[in-house]
C-alpha positions in Angstrom: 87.8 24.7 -59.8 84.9 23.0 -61.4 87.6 20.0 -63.2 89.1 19.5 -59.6 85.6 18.9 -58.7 84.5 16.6 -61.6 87.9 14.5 -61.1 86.9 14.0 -57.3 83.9 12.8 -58.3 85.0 10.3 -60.3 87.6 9.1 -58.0 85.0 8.5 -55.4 82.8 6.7 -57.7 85.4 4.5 -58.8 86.5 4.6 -55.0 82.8 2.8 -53.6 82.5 1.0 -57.3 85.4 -1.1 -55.9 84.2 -0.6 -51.9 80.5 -1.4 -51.9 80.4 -3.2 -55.4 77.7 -0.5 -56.7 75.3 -1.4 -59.7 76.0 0.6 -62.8 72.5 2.0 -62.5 73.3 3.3 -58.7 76.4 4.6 -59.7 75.3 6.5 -63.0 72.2 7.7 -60.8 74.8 8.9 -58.4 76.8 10.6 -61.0 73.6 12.7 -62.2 73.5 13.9 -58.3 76.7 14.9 -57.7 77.2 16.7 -61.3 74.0 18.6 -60.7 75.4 20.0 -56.8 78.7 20.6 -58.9 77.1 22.6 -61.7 74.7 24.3 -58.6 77.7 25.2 -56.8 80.0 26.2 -59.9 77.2 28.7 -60.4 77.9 30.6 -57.1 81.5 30.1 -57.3 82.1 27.7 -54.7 84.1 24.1 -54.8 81.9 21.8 -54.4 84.2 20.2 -51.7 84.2 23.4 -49.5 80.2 23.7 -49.7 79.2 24.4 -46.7 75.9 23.0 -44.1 73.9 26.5 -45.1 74.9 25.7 -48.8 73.5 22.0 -48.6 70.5 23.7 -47.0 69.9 26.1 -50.3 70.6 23.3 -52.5 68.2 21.2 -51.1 65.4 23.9 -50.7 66.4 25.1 -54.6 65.5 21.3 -55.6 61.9 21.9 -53.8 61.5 25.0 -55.3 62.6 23.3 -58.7 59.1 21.0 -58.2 61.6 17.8 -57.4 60.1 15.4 -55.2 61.3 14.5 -52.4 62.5 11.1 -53.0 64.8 12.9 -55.3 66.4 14.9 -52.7 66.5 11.9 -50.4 68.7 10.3 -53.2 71.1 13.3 -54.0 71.5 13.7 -50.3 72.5 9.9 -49.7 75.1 10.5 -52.8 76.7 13.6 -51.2 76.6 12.4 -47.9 79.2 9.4 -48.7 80.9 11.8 -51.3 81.5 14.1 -48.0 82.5 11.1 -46.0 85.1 10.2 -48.8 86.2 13.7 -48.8 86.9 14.0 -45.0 88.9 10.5 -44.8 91.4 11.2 -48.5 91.3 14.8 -48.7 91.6 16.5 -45.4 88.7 18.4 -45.0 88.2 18.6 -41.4 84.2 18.9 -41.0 81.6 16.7 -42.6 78.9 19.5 -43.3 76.0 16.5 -43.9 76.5 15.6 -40.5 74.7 19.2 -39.4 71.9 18.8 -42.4 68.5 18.1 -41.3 68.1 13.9 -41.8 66.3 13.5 -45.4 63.4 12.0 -43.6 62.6 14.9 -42.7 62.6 17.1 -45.9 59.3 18.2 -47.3 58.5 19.1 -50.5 55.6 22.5 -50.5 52.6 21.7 -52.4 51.4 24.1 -54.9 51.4 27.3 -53.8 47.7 28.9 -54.2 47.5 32.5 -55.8 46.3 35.7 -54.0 43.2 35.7 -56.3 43.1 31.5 -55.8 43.0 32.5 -52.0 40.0 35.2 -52.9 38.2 32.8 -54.7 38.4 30.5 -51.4 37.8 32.6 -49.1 34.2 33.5 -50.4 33.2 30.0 -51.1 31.2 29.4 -48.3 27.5 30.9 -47.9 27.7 33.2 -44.9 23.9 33.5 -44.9 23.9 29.9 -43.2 25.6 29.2 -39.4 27.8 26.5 -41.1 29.2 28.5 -43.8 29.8 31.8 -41.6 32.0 29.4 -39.2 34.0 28.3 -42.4 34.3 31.4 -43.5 35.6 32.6 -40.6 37.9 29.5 -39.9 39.4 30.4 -43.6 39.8 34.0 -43.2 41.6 32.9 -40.1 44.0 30.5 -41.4 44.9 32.2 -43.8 45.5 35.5 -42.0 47.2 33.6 -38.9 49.0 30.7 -40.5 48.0 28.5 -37.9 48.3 24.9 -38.6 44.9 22.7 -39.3 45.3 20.8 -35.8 46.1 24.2 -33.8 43.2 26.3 -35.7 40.4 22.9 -35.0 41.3 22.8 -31.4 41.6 26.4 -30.6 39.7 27.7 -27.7 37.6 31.1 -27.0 40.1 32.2 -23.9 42.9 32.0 -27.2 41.4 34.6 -28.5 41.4 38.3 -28.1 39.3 40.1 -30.2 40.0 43.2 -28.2 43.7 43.4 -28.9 43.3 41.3 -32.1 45.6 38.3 -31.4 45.9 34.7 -30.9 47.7 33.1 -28.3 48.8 29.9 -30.0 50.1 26.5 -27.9 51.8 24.8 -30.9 54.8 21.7 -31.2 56.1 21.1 -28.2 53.8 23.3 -26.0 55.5 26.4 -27.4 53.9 29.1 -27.2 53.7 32.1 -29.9 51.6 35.2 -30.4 50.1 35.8 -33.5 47.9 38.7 -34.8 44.6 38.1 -36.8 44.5 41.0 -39.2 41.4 43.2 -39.3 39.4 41.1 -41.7 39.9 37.7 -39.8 38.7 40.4 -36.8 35.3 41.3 -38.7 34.5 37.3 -39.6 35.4 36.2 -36.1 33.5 38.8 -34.2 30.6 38.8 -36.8 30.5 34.6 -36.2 30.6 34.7 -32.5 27.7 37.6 -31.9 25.5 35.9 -34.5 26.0 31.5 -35.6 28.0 30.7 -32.8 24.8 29.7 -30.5 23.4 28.0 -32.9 25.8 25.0 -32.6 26.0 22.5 -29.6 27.1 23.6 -26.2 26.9 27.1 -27.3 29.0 27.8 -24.1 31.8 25.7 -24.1 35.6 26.3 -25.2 35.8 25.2 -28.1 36.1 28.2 -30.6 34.6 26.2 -34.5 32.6 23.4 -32.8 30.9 20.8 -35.0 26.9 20.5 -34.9 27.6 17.8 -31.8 29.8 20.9 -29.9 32.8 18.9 -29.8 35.9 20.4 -31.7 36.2 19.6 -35.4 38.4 17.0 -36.7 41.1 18.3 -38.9 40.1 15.9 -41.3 36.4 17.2 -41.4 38.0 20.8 -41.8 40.4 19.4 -44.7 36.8 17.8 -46.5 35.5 20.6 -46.3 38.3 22.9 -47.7 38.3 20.4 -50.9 34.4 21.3 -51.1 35.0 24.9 -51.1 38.1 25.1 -53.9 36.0 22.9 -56.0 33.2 25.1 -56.3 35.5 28.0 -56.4 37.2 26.2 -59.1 40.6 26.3 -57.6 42.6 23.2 -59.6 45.4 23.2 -57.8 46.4 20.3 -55.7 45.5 21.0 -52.2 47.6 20.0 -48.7 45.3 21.0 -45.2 48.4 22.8 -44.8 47.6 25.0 -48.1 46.6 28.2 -46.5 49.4 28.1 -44.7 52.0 27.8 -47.1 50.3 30.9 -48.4 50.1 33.0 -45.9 54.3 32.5 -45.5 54.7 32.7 -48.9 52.5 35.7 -49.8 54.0 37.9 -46.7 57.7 37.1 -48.2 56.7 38.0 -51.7 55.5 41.5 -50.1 58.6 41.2 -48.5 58.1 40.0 -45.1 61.4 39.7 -43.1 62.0 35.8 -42.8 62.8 36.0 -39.0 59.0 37.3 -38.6 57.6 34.6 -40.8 59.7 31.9 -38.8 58.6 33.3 -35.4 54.9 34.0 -37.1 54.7 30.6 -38.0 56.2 28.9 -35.0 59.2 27.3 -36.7 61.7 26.0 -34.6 64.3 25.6 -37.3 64.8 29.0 -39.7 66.2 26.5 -42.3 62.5 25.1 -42.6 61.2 28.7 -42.7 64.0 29.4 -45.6 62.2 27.0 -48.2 59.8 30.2 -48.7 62.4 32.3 -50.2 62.8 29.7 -52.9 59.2 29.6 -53.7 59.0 33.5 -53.6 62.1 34.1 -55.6 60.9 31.0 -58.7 57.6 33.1 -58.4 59.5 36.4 -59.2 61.1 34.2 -62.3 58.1 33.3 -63.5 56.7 36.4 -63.5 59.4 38.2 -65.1 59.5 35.6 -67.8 55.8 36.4 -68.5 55.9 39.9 -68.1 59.3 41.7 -69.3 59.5 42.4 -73.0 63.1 41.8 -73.2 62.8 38.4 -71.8 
């Protein structure tokens, strides 16, 4: 299987050396993409020529997980794409499974993923005894138990939020809507914020749920300043995203084994592929630990 493969490779390179007048450099950079999805998909048992969309999918999400960049996967994507193409016109296959594939524009690599005790550390940064540092407090405890993304959490509003049935009615991407509970400890900071700092900021009335001193909702890039503050003086050195707690939150509820349908739904995801990426990061976690951990290893 795997020689069939390797000569098909070859054939195609030699196939756009003489159609497209490649460099040596693109080609031999091409040839390191395509023998790396041949060896990935030798690996599972498939031909690499019968790999389908959902495979592409893994492969690309097993790069991620693999700390590539994402130029890198833009690249090996652009090789298999016209190795696909070629594959379709000489070789029969009926379906061009690229065509399907999210465009690599739109492929994100995850930051750093922070630790449960990393996410501890975080969440008791701020000093509760002041107004501003109980509304941070809260804000983290409720990103991180929610998910919620940095724009949706800044412009949340009080009649969002139910403290009573301990949910939040989110309006996310494209004005879809999605229900998401708080957890009990997000509960206690919120309710504790509310009934005590709340009146102390600027139109103590208003809408607005984590106002600024001027009452108007914060900026996400204020919130994202002020999350750097807090993991410096928690002494946090990973590299931080304002989308941090939320790649936590999905990853720390699939390591615990969360069902990925939840976390998708949970986190408003239109796409499951995009949800998927998780799994990666869970399963190189597992790795990692094992590696650490098993005396056999």
């Amino acid at each position: 299987m795997a020689m069939g493969a390797r000569l098909s490779i070859d054939r195609y390179l030699d196939t756009v050396y003489l159609e497209r007048g490649l460099s040596e450099l693109t080609l031999a950079a091409y040839r390191r993409d395509l023998e790396a999805a041949l060896a990935w998909a030798t690996a599972r048992g498939v031909d690499l020529t019968h790999l389908s969309t959902e495979d592409l999918n893994t492969y690309l999400a097993d790069l991620f997980a693999k700390g590539r960049k994402a130029t890198t996967a833009q690249r090996a994507l652009s090789a298999l794409k016209g190795y696909f193409q070629w594959v379709v016109r000489c070789h029969g296959r009926a379906d061009d499974p690229l065509q399907r594939l999210r465009r690599p524009g739109a492929v994100r690599a995850l930051p750093k993923i922070l630790s449960e005790s990393d996410v501890e550390r975080l969440l008791q940064a701020p000093n509760t005894d002041t107004a501003i540092g109980c509304r941070d407090r809260a804000m983290l405890e409720l990103l991180y138990a929610t998910g919620l993304r940095v724009t949706e959490l800044c412009t949340l509003e009080r009649a969002q939020v139910s403290l009573e049935v301990g949910a939040i009615r989110v309006v996310g991407k494209g004005d879809k809507e999605r229900l998401v509970p708080m957890g009990e400890s997000a509960q206690q900071w919120l309710s504790q914020y509310l009934k005590t700092v709340r009146l102390e900021f600027a139109d103590p009335l208003g809408q607005v749920m984590f106002p600024g001193r001027d009452g108007r909702a914060m900026t996400r890039q204020t919130f994202w300043h002020r999350i750097k503050l807090y993991a410096r003086s928690a002494d946090i050195s990973v590299d931080l995203s304002p989308h941090t707690l939320r790649h936590a939150f999905a990853t720390h509820l699939v390591n615990h084994g969360a069902d990925l349908r939840v976390v998708q739904l949970l986190l408003g995801h239109a796409d499951l592929s995009t949800t998927q990426i998780y799994t990666h990061v869970a399963k190189e976690r597992l790795k990692s630990l094992h590696a650490q951990h098993h005396p056999r290893h």
